[in-house]
Backbone bond lengths (Angstrom), bond angles and torsions (degrees), N, CA, C in turn:
res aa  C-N    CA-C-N  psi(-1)  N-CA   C-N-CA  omega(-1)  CA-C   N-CA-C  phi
1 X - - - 1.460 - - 1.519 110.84 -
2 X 1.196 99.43 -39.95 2.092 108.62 -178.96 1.672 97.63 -68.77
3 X 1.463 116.05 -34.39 1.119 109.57 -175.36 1.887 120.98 -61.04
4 X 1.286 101.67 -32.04 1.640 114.61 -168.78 1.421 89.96 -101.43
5 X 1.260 141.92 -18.63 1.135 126.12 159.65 1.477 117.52 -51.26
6 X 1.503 122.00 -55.57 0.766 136.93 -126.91 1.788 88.19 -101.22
7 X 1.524 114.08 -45.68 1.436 109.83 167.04 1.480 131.18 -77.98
8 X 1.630 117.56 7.26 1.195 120.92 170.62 1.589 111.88 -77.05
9 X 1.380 109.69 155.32 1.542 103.08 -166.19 1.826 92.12 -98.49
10 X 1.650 99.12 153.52 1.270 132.00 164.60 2.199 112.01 -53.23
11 X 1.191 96.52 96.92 1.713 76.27 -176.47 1.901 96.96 -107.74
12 X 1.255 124.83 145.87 1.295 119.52 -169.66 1.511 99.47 -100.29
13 X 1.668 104.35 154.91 1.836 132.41 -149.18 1.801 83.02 -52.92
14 X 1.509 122.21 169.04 0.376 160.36 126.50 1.959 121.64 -10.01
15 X 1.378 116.21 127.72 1.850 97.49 -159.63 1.465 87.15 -95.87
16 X 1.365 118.25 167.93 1.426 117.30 -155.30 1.600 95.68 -111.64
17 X 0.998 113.60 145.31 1.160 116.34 -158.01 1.624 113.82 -81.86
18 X 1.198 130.59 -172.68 1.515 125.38 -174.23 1.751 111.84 -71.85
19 X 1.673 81.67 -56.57 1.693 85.90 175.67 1.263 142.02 -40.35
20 X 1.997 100.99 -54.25 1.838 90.72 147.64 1.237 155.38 -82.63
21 X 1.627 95.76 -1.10 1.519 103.92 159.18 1.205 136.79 -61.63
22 X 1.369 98.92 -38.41 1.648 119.46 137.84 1.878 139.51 -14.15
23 X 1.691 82.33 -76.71 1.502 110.83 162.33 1.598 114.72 -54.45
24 X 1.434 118.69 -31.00 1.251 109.76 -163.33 1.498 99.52 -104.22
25 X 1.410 121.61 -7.95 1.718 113.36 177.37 1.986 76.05 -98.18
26 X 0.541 151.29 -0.05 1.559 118.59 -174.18 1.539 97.71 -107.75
27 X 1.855 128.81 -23.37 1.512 130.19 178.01 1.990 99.42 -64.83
28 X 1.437 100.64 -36.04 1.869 109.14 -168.90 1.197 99.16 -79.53
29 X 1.523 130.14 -31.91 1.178 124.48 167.04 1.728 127.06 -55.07
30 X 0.940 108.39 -64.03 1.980 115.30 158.80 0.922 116.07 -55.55
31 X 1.162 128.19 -28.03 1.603 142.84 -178.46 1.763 95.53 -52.67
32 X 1.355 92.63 -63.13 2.199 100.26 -168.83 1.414 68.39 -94.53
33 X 1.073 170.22 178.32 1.771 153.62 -24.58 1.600 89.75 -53.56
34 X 1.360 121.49 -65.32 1.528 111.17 -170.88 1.211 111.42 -73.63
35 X 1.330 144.21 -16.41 1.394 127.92 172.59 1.753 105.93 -76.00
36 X 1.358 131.08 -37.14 1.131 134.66 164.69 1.881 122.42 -49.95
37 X 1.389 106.02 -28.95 1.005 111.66 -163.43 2.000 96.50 -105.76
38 X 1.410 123.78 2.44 1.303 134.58 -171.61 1.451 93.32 -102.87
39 X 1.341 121.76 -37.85 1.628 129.68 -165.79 1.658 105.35 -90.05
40 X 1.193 118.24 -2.17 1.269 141.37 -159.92 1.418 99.38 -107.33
41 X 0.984 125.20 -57.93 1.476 129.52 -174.90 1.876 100.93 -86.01
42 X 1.168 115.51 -20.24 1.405 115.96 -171.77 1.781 104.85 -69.33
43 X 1.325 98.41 -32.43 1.367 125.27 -161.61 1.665 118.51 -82.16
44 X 1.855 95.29 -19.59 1.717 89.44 -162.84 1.505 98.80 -98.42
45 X 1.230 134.87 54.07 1.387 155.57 -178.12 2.126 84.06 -110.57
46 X 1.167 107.82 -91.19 0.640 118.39 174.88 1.697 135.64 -38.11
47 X 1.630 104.34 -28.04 1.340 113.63 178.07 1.382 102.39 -80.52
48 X 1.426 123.70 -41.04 1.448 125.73 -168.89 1.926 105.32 -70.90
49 X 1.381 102.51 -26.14 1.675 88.98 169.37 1.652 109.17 -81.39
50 X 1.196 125.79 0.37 1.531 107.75 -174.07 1.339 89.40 -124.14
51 X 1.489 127.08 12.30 1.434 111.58 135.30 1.444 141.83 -50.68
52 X 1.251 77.00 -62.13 1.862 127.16 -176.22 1.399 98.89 -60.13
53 X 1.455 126.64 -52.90 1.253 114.12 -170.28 1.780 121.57 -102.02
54 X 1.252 107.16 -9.06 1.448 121.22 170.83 1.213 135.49 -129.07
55 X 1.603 121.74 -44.38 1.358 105.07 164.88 2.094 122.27 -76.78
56 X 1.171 106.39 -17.77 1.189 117.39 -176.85 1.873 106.59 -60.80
57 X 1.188 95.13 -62.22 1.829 100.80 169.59 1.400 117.29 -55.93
58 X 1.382 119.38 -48.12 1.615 124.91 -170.07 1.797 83.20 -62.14
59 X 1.359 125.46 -55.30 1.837 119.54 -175.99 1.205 97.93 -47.83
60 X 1.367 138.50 -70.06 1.272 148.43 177.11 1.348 112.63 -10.16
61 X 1.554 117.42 -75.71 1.425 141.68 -177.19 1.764 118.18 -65.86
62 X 1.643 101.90 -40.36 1.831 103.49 163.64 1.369 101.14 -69.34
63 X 1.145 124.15 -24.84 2.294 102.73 177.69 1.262 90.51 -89.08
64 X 1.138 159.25 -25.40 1.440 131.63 -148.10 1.646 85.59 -99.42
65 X 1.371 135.81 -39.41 1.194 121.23 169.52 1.748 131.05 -31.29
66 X 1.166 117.50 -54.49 1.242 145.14 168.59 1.698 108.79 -64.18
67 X 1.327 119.84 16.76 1.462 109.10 160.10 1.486 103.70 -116.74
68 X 1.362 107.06 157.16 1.699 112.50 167.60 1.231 132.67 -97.13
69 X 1.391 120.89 -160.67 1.481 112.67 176.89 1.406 106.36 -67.06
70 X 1.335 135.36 -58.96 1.183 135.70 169.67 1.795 130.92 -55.57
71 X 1.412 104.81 10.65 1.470 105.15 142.65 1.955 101.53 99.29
72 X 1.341 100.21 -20.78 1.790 129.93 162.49 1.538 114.57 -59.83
73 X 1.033 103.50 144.26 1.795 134.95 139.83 1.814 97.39 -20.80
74 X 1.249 131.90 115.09 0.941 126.88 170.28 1.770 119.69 177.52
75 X 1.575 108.65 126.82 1.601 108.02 -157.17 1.980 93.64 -97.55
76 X 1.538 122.20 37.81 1.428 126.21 179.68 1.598 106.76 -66.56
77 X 1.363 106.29 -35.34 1.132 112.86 -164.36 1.102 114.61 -56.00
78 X 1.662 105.75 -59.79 1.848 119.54 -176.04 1.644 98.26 -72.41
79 X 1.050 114.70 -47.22 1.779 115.38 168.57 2.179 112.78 -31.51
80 X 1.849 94.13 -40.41 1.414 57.90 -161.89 2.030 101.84 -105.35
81 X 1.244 112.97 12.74 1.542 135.52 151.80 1.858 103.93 -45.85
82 X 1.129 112.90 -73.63 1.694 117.36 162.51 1.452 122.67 -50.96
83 X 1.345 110.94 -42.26 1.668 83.17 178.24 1.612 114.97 -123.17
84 X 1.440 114.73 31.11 1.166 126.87 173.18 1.355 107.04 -98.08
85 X 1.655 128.11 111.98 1.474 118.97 -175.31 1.775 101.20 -81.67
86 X 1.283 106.17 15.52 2.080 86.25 170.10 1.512 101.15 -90.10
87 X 1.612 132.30 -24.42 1.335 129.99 -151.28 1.831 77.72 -82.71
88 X 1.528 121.88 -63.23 1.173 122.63 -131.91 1.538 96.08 -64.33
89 X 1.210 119.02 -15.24 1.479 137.25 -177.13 1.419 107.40 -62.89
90 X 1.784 90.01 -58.15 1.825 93.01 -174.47 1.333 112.46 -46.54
91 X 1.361 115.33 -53.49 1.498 138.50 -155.24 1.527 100.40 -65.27
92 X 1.344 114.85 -19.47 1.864 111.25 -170.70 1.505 86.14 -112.42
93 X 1.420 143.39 11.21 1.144 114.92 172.21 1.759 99.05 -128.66
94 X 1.436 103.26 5.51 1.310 89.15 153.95 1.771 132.89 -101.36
95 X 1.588 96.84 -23.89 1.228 108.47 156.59 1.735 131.02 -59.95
96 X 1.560 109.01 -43.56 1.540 112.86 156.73 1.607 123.79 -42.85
97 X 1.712 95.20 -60.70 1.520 90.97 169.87 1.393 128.33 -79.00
98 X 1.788 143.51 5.43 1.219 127.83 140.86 1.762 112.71 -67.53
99 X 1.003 111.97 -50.71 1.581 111.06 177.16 1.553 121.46 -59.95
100 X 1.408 131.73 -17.56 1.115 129.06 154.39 2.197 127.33 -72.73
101 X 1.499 89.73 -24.90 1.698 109.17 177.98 1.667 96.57 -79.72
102 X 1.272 120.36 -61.00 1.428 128.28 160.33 1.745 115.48 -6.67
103 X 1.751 87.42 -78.23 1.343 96.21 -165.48 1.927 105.48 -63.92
104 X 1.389 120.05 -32.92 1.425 116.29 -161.07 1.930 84.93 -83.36
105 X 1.091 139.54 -74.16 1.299 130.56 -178.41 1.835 104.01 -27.67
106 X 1.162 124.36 -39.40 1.551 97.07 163.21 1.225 132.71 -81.95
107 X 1.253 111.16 -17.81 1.643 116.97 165.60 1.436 121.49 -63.25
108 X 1.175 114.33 -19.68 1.610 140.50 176.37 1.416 107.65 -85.98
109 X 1.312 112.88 -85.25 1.418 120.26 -155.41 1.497 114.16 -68.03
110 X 1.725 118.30 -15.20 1.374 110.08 -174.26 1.419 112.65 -75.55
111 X 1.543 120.99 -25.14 1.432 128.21 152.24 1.005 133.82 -30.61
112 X 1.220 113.18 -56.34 1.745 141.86 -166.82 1.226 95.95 -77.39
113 X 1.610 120.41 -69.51 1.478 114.81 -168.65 1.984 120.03 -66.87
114 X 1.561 107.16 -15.32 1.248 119.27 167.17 1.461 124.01 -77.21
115 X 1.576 113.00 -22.87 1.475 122.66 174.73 1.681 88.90 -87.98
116 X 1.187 146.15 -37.38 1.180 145.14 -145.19 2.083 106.09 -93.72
117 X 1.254 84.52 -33.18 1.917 97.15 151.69 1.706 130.36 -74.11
118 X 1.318 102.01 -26.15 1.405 116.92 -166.26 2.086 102.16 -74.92
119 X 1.349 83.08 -56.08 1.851 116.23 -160.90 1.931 92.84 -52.04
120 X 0.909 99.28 132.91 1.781 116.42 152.45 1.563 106.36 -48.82
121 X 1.612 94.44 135.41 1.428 106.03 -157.24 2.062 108.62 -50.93
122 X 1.346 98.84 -15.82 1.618 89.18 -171.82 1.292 102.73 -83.42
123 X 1.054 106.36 -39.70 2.267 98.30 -166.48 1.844 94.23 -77.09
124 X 1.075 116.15 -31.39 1.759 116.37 170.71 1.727 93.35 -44.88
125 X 1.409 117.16 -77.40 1.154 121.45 -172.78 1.319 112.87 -40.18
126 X 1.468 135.25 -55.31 1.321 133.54 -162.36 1.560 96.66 -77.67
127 X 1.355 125.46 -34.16 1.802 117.39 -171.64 1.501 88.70 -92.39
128 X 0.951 122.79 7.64 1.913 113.15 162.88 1.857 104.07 -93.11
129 X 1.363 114.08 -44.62 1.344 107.05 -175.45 1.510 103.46 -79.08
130 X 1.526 141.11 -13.60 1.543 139.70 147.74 1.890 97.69 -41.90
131 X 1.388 117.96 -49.64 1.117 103.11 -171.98 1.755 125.13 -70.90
132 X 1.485 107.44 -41.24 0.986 82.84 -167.67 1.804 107.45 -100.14
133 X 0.861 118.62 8.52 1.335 122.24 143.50 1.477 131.37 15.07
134 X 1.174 109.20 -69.19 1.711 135.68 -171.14 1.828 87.69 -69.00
135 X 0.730 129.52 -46.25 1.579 147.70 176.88 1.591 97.92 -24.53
136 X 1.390 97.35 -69.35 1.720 110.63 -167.61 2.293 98.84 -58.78
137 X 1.063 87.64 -24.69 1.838 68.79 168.47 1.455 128.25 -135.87
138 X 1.067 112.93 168.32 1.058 135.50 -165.88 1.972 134.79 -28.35
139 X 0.865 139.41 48.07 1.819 152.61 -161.56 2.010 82.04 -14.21
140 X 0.959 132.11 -51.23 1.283 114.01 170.15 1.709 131.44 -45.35
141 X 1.423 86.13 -46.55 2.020 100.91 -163.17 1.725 73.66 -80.34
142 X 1.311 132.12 -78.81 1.450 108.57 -173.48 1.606 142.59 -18.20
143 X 1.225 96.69 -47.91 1.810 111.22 178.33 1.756 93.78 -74.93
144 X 1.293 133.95 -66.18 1.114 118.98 -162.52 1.758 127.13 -53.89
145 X 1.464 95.41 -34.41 1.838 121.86 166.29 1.475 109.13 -53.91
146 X 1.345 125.14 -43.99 1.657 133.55 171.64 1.729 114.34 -73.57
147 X 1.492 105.79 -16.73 1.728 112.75 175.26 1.562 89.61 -96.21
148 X 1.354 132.20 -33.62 1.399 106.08 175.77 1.672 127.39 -84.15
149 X 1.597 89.22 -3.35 1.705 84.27 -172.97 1.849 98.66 -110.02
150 X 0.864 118.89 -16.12 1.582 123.08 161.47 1.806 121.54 -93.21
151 X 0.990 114.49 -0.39 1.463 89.81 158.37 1.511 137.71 -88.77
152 X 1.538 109.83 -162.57 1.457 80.85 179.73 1.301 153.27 -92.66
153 X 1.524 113.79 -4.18 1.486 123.94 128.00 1.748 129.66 -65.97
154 X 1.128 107.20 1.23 1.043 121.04 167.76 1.810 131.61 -27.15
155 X 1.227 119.03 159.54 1.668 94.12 177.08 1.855 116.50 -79.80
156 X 1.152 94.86 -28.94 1.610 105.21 163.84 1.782 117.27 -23.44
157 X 1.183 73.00 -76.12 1.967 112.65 -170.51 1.847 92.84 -48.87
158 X 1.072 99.35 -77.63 1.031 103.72 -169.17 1.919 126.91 -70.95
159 X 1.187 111.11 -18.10 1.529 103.47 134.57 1.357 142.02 -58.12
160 X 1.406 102.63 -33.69 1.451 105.37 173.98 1.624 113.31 -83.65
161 X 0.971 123.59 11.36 1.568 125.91 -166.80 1.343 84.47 -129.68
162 X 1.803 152.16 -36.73 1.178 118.69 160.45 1.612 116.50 -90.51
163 X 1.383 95.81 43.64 1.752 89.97 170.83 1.665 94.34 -119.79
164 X 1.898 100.87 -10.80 1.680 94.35 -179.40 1.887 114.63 87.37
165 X 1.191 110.91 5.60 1.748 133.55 -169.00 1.607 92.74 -88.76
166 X 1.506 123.26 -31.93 1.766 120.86 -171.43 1.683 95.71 -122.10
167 X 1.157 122.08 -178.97 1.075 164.82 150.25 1.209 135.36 -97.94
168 X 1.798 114.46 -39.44 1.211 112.19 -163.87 1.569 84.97 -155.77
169 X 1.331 125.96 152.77 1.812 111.13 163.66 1.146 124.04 -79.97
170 X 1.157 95.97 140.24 1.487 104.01 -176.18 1.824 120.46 -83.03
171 X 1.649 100.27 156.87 1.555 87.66 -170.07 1.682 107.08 -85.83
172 X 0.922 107.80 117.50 1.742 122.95 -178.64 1.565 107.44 -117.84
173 X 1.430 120.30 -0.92 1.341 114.12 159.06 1.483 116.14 -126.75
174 X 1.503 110.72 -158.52 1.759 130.58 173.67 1.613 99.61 24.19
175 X 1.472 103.34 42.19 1.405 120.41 175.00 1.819 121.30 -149.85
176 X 1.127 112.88 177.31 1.928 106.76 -168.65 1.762 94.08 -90.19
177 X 1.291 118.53 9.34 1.949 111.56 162.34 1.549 84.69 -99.38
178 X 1.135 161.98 -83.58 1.074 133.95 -177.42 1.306 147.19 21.28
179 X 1.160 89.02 -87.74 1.298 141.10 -177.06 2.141 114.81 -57.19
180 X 1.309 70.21 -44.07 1.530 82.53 -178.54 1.754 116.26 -98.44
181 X 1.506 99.57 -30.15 1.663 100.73 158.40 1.470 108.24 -53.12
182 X 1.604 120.14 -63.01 1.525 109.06 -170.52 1.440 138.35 -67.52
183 X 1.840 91.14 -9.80 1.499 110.49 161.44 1.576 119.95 -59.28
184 X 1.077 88.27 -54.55 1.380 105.67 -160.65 1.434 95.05 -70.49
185 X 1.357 141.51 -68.03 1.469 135.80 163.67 1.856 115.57 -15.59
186 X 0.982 106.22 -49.66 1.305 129.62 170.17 1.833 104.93 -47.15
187 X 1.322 85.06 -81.03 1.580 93.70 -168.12 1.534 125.59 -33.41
188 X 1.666 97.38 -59.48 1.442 142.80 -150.61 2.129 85.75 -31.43
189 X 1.346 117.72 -77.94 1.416 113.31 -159.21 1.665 102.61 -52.78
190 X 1.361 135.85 -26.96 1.054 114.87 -175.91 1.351 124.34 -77.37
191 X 1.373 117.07 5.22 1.201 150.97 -159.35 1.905 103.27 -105.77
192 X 0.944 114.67 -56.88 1.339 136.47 -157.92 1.436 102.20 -101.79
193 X 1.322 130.04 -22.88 1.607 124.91 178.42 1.869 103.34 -91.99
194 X 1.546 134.92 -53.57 1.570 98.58 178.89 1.354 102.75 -68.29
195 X 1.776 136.81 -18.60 1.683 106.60 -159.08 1.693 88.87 -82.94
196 X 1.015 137.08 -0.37 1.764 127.89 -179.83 1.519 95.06 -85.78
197 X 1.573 129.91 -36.07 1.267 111.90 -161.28 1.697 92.67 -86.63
198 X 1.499 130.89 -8.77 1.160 147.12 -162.79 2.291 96.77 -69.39
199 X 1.477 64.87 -68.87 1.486 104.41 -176.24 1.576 102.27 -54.27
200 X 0.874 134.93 -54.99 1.739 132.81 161.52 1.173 137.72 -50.09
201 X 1.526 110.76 -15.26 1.328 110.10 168.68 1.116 115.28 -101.01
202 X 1.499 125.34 19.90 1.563 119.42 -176.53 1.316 97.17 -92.20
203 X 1.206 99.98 173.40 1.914 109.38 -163.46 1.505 92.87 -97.86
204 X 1.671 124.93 132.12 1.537 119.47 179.10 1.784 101.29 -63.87
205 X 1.712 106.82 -45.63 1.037 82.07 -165.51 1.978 129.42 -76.90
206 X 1.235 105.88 36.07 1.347 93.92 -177.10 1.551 118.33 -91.47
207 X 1.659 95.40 -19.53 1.278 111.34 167.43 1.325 122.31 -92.48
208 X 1.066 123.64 -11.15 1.781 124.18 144.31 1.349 109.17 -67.48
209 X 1.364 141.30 -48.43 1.572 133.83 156.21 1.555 127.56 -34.32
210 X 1.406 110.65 -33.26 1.593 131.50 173.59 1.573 90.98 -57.93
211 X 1.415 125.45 -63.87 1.008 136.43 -125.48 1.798 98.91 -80.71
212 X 1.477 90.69 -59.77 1.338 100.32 -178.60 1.941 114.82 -61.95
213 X 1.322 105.11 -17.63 1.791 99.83 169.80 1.520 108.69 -75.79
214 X 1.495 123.21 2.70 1.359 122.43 -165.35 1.362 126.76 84.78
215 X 0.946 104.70 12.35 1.585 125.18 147.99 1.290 139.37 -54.33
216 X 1.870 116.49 97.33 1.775 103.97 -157.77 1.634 86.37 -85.06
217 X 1.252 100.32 168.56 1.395 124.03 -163.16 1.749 94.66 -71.99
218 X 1.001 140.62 -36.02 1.595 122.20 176.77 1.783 111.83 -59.42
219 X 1.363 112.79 -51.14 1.538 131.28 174.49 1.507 88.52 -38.35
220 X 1.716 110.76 -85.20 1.573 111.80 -162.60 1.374 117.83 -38.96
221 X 1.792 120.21 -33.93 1.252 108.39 176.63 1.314 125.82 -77.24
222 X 1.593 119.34 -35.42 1.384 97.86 -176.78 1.522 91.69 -92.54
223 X 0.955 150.67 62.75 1.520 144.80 163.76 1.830 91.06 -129.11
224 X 1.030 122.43 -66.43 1.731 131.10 -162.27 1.491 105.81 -72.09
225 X 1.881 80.91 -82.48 1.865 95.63 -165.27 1.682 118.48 -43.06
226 X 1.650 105.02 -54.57 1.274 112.14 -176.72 1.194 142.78 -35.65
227 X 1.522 96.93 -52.16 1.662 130.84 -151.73 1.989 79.90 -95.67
228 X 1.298 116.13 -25.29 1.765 100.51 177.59 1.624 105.44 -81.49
229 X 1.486 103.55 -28.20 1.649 87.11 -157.81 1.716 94.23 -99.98
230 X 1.459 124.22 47.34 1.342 125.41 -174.98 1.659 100.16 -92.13
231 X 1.435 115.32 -46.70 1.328 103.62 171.66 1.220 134.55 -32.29
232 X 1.851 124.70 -58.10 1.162 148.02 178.04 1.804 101.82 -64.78
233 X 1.602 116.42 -36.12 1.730 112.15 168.12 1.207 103.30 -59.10
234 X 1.579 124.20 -52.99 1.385 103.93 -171.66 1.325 140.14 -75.10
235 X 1.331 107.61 -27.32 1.655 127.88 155.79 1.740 103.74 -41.00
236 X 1.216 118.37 -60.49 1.249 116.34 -150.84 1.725 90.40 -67.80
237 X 1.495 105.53 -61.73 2.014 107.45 -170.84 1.752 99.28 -51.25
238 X 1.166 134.02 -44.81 1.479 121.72 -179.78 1.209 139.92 -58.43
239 X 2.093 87.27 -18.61 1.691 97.39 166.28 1.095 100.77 -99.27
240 X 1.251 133.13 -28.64 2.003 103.75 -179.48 1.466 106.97 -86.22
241 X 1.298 126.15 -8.84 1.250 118.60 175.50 1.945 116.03 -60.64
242 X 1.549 97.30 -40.52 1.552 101.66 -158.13 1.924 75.15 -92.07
243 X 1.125 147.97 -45.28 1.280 126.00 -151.48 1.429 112.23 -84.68
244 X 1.777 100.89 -2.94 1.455 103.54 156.70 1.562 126.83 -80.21
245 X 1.214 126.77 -12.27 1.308 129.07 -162.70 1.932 96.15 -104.97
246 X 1.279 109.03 3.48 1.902 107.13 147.44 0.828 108.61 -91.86
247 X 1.387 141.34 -34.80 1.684 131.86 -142.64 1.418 108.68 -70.02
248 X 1.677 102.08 128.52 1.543 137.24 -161.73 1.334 100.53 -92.09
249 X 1.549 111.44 -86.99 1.677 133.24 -177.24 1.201 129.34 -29.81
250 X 1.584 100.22 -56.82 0.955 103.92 -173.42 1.658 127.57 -74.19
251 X 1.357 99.97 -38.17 1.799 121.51 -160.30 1.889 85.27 -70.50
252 X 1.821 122.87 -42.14 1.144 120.92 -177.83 1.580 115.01 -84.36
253 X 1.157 134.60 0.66 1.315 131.26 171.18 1.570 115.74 -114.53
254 X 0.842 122.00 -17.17 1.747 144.51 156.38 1.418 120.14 -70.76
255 X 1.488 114.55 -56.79 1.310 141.98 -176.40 1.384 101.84 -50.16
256 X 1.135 122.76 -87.72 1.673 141.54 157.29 2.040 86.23 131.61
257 X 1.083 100.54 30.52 1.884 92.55 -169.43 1.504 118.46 82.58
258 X 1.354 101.91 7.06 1.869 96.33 175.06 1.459 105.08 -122.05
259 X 1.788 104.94 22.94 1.606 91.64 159.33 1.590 93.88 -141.16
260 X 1.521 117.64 95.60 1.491 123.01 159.73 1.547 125.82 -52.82
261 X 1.362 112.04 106.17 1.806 108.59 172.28 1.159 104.88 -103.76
262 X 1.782 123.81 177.81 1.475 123.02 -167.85 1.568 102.14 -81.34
263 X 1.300 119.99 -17.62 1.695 114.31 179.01 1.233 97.91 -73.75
264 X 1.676 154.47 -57.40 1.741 151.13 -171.75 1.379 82.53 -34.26
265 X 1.589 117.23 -78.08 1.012 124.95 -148.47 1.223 128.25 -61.41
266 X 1.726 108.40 -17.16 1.641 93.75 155.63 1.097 130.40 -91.47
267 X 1.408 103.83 -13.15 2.097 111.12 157.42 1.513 113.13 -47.47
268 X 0.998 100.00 -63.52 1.363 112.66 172.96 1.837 129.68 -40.83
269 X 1.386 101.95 -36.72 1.700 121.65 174.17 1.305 102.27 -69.10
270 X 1.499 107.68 -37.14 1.842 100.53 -158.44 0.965 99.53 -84.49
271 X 1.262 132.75 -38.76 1.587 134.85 162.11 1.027 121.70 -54.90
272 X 1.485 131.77 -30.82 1.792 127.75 -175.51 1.879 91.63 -111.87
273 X 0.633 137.32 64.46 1.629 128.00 162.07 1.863 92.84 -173.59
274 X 1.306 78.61 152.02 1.734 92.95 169.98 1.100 125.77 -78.73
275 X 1.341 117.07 -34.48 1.532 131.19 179.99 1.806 100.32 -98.85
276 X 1.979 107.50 171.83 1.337 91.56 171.52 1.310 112.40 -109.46
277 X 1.951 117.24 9.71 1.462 127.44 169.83 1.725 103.55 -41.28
278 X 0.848 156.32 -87.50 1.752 130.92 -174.53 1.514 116.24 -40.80
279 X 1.134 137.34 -65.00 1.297 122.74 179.70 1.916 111.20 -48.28
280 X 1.124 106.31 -41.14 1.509 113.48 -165.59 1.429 94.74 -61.58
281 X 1.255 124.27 -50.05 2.022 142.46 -172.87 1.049 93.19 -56.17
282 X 1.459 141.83 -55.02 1.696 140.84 -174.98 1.101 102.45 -62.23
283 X 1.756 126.57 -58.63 1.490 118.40 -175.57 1.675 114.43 -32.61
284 X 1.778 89.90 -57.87 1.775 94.08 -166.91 1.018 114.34 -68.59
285 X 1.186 120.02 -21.50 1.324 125.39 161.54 1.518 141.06 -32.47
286 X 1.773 85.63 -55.14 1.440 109.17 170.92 1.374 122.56 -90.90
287 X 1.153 115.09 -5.79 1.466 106.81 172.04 1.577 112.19 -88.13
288 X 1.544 111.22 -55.26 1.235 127.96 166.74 1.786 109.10 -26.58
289 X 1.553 124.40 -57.64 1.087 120.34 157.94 1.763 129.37 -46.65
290 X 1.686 104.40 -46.51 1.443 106.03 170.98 1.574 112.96 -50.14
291 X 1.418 99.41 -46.84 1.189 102.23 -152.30 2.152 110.56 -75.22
292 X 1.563 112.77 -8.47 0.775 122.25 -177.10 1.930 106.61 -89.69
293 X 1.630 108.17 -23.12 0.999 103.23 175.64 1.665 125.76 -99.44
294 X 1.663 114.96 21.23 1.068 112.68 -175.03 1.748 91.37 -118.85
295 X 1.373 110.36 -12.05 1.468 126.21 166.77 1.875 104.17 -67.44
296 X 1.139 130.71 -46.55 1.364 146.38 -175.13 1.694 90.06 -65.44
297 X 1.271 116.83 -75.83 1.745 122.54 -179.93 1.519 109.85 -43.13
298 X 1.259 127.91 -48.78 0.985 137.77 173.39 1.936 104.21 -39.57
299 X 1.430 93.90 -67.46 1.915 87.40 -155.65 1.864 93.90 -80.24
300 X 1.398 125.86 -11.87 1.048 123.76 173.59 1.647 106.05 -38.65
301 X 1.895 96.83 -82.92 1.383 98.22 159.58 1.170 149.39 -22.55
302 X 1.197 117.86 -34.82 1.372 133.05 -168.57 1.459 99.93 -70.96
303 X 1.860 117.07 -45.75 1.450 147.78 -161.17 1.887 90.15 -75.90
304 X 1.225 111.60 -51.45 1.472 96.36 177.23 1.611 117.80 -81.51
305 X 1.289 128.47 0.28 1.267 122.44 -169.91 1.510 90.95 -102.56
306 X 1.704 131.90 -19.91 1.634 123.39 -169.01 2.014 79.41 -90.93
307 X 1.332 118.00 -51.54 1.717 90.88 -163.25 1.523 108.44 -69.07
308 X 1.589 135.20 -11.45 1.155 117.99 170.62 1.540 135.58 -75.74
């Protein structure tokens, strides 16, 4: 019997027919309708606070735009954003000055966070806690410490005048060098913390592989290292870029009032208008712009992640 068992041939089940193949994409189908619809309800805990706390206000702030001085229905506001050359001013000198802090925080931080990959994990650690440092105090006590060490009795000034380098002090504040030093001080770690975590996940040895194909170490970097740790560059410039185009404190305590950004200026609206339709019109203004330029970063990326 084991014998004819054993020489009968293997014939395989039976092919399943259409109908329940059918049956079985339409059981997998309900199958994820209710798991979709379980993660859905799990979720609106959470959706109802980012109602409540963000789209509800942003609604809030797009109607109050759209009223006028007289308390009406009225598009004066954004009307006079367009043909008022002080707004269009603001708007290019606040955008100039995030894109100028931008560009110097990468001239800075790609150093730092590239020595900060290089270094044995302890001095990494200790020139990481140099970085984040500034953290533990205050964005106020900071800006005011940079108005005492840049003006013109300043300690600046006056080092350089007993080194004999000036003549006279130079203006390093209540001006757009200011302004952009304390930015940029500001910025710098948000800059330098994703491209380090960027920068850490690259493999050492790929650039010992560079090396050994005959690859001098400048080639291997901008050919290998670079082009990997671009993600973590762009993350980092997209966040100090857009978290520069709020900045209040600084641009007005640095500035001295001779560098207008779109945040003064909506301090400034809510205080000079009766209504908050102009300040509210700048907000949307400015986000609508943010929001078009993190849309631009967005497909940028996208463009370097299909040619890589």
């Amino acid at each position: 019997m084991s014998l004819i068992n054993a020489a009968s041939p293997v014939y395989p089940p039976p092919a399943a027919s259409a109908a329940q193949l059918s049956q079985n994409a339409q059981a997998l189908d309900r199958d994820r309708q209710q798991e979709n619809r379980r993660l859905f309800r799990l979720s609106l805990p959470a959706l109802a606070i980012v109602i409540i706390l963000m789209v509800a206000p942003i609604g809030w702030l797009f109607s109050l735009s759209f009223v006028g001085a007289d308390g009406g229905l009225s598009f004066e506001n954004y009307t006079r954003i367009v043909t008022d050359g002080a707004y269009v001013s603001i708007f290019a000198t606040t955008f100039q000055v995030a894109a100028v802090v931008t560009l110097l925080c990468l001239l800075l931080g790609y150093p730092v966070a590239y020595v900060l990959t290089i270094l044995p994990d302890r001095w990494a650690q200790i020139l990481m806690l140099a970085v984040l440092v500034p953290f533990w105090t205050s964005l106020l006590v900071r800006t005011y410490a940079w108005l005492v060490l840049l003006q013109r009795r300043g300690v600046v000034n006056d080092m350089l005048a007993m080194l004999g380098l000036i003549d006279r002090p130079l203006p390093l504040v209540h001006n757009m060098t200011g302004v952009i030093i304390g930015m940029v001080h500001i910025m710098l770690p948000f800059l330098i913390m994703p491209l380090y975590a960027s920068m850490k996940a690259i493999d050492g040895n790929l650039m010992r592989a560079a090396a050994n194909l005959g690859s001098s170490p400048v080639h291997a970097f901008f050919r290998v290292f670079l082009p990997l740790s671009m993600p973590g560059l762009i993350a980092g410039a997209v966040m100090v870029f857009v978290m520069c185009l709020g900045f209040y404190i600084t641009p007005a305590l640095l500035g001295g009032g001779k560098v207008q950004m779109i945040a003064q200026r909506i301090e400034q609206s809510v205080s000079l208008f009766p209504t908050w339709g102009p300040a509210s019109a700048l907000a949307v203004v400015l986000l609508v712009l943010t929001g078009g330029f993190l849309l631009l970063s967005w497909a940028v990326v996208r463009r370097i992640s299909a040619s890589a």
